[in-house]
N, C-alpha and C positions, 0 to 999 in steps of 0.2 A: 702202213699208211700214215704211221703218225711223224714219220721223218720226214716234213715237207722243205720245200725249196730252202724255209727260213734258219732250217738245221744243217745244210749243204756242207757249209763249212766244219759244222762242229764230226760232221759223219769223217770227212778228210781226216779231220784231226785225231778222230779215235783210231783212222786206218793207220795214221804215222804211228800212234802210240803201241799199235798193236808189233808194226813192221819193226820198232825199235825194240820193244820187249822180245823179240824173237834171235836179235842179233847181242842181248844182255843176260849173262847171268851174274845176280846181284845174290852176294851172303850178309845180309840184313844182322851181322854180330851174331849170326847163328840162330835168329829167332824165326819161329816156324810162321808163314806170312798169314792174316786174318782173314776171315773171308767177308760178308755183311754185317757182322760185329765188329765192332772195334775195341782194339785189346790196348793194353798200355807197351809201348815200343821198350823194350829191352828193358827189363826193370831191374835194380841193382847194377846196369851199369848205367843208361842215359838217367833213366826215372829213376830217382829217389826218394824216399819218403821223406816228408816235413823239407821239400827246396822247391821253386819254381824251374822252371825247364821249359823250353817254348824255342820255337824259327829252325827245325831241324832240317838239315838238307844233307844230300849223298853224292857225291861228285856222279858223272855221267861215267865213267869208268867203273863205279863202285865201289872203289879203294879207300874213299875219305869221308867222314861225317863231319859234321860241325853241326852244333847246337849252343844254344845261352842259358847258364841255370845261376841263380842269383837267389839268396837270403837261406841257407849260406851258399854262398858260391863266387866266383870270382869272373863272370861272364862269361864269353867267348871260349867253348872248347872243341877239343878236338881229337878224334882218332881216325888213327891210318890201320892201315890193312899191310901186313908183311906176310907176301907170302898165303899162308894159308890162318896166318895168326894176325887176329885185332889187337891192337894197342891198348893202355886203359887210358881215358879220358884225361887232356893233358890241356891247360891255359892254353892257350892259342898266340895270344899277346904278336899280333900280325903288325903293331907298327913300333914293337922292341922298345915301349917304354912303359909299359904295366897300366895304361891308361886303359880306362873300361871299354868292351867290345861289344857288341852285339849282333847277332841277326845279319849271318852269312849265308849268302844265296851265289850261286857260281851262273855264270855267262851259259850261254849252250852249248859252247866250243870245249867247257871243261877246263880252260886256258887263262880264264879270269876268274877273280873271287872279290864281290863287294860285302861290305858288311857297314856298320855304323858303330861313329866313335863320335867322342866330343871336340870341337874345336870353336876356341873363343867363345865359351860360353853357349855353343850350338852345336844342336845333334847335323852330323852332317857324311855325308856318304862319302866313303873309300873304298877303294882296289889293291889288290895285289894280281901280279903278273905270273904264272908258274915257269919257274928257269927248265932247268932240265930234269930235279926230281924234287926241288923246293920252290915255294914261295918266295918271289924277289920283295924287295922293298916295297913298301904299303904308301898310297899317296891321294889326296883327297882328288876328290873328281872333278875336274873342270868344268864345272857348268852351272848356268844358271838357277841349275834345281837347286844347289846349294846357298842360294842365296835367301832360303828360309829352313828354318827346322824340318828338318825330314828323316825318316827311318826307312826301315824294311823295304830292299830290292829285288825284284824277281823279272825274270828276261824271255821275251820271245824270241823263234829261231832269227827273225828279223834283228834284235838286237834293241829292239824297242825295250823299253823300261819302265815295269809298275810301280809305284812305290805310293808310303802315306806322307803328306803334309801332318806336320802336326799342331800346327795352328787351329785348323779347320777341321782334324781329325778325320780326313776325307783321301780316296783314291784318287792318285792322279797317274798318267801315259805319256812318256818322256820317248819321244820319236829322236832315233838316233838320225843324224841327215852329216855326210861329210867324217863322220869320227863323234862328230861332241853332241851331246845331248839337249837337247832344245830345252825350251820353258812347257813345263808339265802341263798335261789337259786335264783337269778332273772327272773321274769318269762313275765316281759315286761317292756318295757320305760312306762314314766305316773304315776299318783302315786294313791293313794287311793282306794289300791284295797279291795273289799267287796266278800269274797268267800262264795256260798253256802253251806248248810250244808254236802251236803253229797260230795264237792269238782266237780260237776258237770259243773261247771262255776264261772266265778267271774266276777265282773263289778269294772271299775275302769274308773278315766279320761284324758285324754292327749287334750292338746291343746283347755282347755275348751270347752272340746265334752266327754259325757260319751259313752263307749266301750263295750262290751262283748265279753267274748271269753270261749267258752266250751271248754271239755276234749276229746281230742280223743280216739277212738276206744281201743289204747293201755293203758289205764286209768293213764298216767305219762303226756303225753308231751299234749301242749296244740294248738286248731286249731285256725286257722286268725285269727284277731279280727275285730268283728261285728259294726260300728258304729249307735250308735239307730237312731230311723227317727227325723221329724222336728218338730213332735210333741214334742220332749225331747229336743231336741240340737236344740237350736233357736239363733238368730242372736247375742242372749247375752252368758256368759260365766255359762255353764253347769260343777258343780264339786262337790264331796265329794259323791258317792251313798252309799247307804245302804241299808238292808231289815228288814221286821217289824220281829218277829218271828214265824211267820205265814206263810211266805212266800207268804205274798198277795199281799204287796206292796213294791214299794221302794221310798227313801226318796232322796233327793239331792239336792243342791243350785245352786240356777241361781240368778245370780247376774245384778237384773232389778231394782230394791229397788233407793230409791234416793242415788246420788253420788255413784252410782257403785257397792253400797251394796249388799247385799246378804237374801235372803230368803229363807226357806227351805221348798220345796215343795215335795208332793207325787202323784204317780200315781199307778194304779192296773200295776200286775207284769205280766197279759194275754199275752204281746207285746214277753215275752220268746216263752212262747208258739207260739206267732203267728211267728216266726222268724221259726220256724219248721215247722206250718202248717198252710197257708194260707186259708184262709175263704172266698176265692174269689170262687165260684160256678164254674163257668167254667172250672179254671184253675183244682180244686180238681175230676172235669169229666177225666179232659185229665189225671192226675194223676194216677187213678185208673187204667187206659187200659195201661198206658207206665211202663215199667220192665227195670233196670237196674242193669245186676248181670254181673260174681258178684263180692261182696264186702266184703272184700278188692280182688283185682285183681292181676294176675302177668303181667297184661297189655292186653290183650285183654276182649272187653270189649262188650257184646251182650245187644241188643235193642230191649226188645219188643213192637210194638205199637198197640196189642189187635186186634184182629177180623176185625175191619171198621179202611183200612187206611186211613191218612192224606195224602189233596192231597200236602202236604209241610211241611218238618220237616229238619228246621236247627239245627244242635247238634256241641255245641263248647265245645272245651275243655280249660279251661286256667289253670295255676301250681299256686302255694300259692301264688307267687310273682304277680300275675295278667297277668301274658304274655299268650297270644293266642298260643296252641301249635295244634292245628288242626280247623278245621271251613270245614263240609259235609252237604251235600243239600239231602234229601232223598224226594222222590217222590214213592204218593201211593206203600209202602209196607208195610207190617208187621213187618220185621225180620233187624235189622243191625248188622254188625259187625264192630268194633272201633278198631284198634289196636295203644295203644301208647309206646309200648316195644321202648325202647333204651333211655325213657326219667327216671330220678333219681326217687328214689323212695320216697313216699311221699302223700299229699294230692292233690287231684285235683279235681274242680267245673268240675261239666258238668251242659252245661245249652243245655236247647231245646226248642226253641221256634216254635208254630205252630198256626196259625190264629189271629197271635196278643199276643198270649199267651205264657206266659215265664215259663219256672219251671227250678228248682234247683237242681241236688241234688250233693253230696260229695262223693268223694271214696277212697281209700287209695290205693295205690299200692304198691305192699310187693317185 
């Protein structure tokens, strides 16, 4: 029940991600894959002790890693996959002049690779083309986005492009139209943002805590953002996330390492999922018998709570901003009626909680 119309899109996207996991088998440098812990990704070769490491990605074939690891390090590296044997971590140096690299993210075709480098005194986004088993020559991107400071790229199947300003320290959605990439829309404060393939979601971090935040219903605008639990975002500084191509995991630095450094760890991606549908028994009983339509609403808003009532069912409502805009006490019924007409239109939580028991869901009001 709790996967309503306003998750539509992201349910699509978990389908692709499942359909492409099924046609991938990915050897992760041989490390065995996490499950709701997250472990630290390959340690002695990507993660090392006492260096920063961060923006790791895996070609969609699985043959190729790239990551950035700095102090000491010398940015931008790389291994390949021969055969049945990984490379050891080699500079990358993608535009053949030792100039500093970072933070390489590949197209969804597998067939391009942008990363960021300096030029004219400006961090500014580049490409490389793959020839037949190499990377061709490296070339700054033609567009407008580069007309200010910007890093970190990551692409939907569309071809669309997330990336941070770094002026504003903020997400912005660079709409491919024609070949060239338009002027970026901001789509949150924070930076590094990582968007799913099919645009369903992206994950990005503010205030060293990584975020989520799905598509709404209207498939443009985007709904609150999710902060992940304490298994992710712990008392140290959580940044840069990413996904394997597979869509099984995701990758991100937490910076525990000696002197403040940074490691790049993964965990299974199940926790999207579970942000839609909890595995708590109980709560998926009461779920099944409570109805909440419909959605989207012109504000009124009906309750069904199944055949055997609750002898206690609180139903709050709060608006995107987190403010309380209703809070009713329902006693043994079946049926409620909700009306929140005269409030703006938009997304609104209902929550309901009955015998201890919390559930969620989202509605739009049109």
């Amino acid at each position: 029940m709790r996967t309503k119309n306003i998750f539509s899109l992201l349910a699509l996207g978990l389908i692709s991600m499942n359909l492409i996991s099924q046609e991938i088998t990915i050897d992760y440098l041989g490390q065995t894959p996490p499950t709701d812990v997250p472990e630290i990704f390959a340690p002695g070769i990507v993660s090392l002790s006492d260096r920063y490491e961060y923006g790791l990605a895996v070609s969609p074939d699985g043959e190729e890693i790239f990551f950035t690891c700095s102090s000491p390090g010398d940015g931008l590296m790389r291994i390949v996959k021969d055969g049945d044997t990984w490379s050891s971590p080699q500079v990358a140096n993608l535009r053949n002049s030792n100039i500093w690299e970072y933070e390489a993210f590949y197209a969804q075709t597998g067939d391009s690779l942008f990363f960021t480098s300096e030029d004219a005194n400006k961090q500014q986004l580049f490409y490389v083309t793959k020839t037949e088993l190499e990377w061709g020559e490296a070339s700054k991107l033609n567009s407008v986005v580069n007309d200010d400071d910007v890093m970190w790229s990551s692409f939907s199947e569309k071809g669309n492009m997330f990336y941070t300003k770094i002026s504003d320290f903020s997400s912005y959605c660079s709409k491919k139209v024609n070949g060239i990439y338009q002027a970026g829309e901001k789509i949150t404060s924070g930076t590094h943002p990582y968007v799913s393939s099919d645009e369903s979601f992206f994950l990005y971090n503010a205030s060293g805590d990584i975020y989520i935040r799905f598509k709404n219903i209207d498939g443009i605008t985007w709904d609150s953002a999710i902060k992940l639990d304490s298994s992710i975002n712990t008392t140290y500084l959580e940044t840069c996330p990413s996904l394997s191509p597979d869509g099984k995991y995701m990758f991100f630095s937490r910076y525990n390492d000696f002197g403040d450094k940074s490691d790049i760890y993964w965990v299974s991606t199940a926790f999207i999922d579970e942000l839609l549908n909890p595995t708590n028994s109980v709560i998926h009983v009461i779920e099944q018998n409570i109805q909440i339509f419909p959605n989207p609403t012109k504000g009124i808003l009906s309750i069904s709570f199944g055949e055997q009532p609750y002898k206690n069912a609180i139903v709050e409502i709060t608006n995107i901003e987190g403010k309380q805009i209703l809070s009713n006490t329902f006693q043994n019924i079946t049926d409620a009626t909700i009306d929140i007409t005269g409030n703006p239109k938009g997304i609104y939580l209902i929550s309901i909680s009955i015998d201890g028991n919390s559930i969620h869901e989202k509605n739009f009001m049109e």
